[in-house]
C-alpha positions in Angstrom: 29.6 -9.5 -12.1 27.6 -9.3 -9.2 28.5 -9.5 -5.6 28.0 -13.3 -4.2 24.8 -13.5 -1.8 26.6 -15.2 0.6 29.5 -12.4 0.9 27.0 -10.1 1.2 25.5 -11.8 4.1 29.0 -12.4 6.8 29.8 -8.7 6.1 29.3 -6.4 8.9 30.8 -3.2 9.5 34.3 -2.6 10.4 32.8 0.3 13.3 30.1 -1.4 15.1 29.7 -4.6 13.7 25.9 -4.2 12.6 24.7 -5.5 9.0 25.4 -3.4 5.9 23.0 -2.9 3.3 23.9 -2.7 -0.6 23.2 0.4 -2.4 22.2 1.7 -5.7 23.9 -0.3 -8.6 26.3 -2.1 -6.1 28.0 1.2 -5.7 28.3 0.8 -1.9 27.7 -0.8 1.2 25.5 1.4 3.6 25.6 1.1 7.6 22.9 2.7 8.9 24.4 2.5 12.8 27.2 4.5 11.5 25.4 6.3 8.7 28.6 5.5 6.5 28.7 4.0 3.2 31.6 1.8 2.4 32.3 2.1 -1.6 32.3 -0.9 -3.7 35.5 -0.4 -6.8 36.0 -2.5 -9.4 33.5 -5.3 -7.5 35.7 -5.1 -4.4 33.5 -3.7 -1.0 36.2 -1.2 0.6 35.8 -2.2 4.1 38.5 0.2 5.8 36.8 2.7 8.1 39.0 5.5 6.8 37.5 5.2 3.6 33.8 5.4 4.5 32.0 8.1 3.3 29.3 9.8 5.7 26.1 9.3 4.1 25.3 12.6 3.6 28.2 13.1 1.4 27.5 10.0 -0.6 23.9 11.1 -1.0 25.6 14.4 -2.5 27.7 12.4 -5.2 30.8 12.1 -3.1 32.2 8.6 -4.0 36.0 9.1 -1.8 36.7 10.3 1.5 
């Protein structure tokens, strides 16, 4: 099931507030500002700041903080 559009589009990062950008296979939500990626499990966007993942480690294969 995919995320709803219009979820997708009030969502804005816990951090700085900016817009988040879906990633991949709706693995995660991405904020560029932050350069975090929030993880998406079982269809549920993880919007908890101490569960982002730096981008660098997601980019690596790292799904969990």
């Amino acid at each position: 099931m995919a995320l709803n559009n219009e979820l997708l589009q009030i969502l804005a990062c816990p951090k700085c507030k900016g817009s988040l950008e879906l990633l991949g296979q709706e693995e995660g939500l991405k904020c560029t500002a932050c350069a975090v990626v929030y993880p998406i499990r079982e269809e549920i966007p993880v919007m908890l700041i101490d569960e982002a993942v730096p981008v660098a480690r997601w980019d690596q294969g790292v799904r969990e903080v």
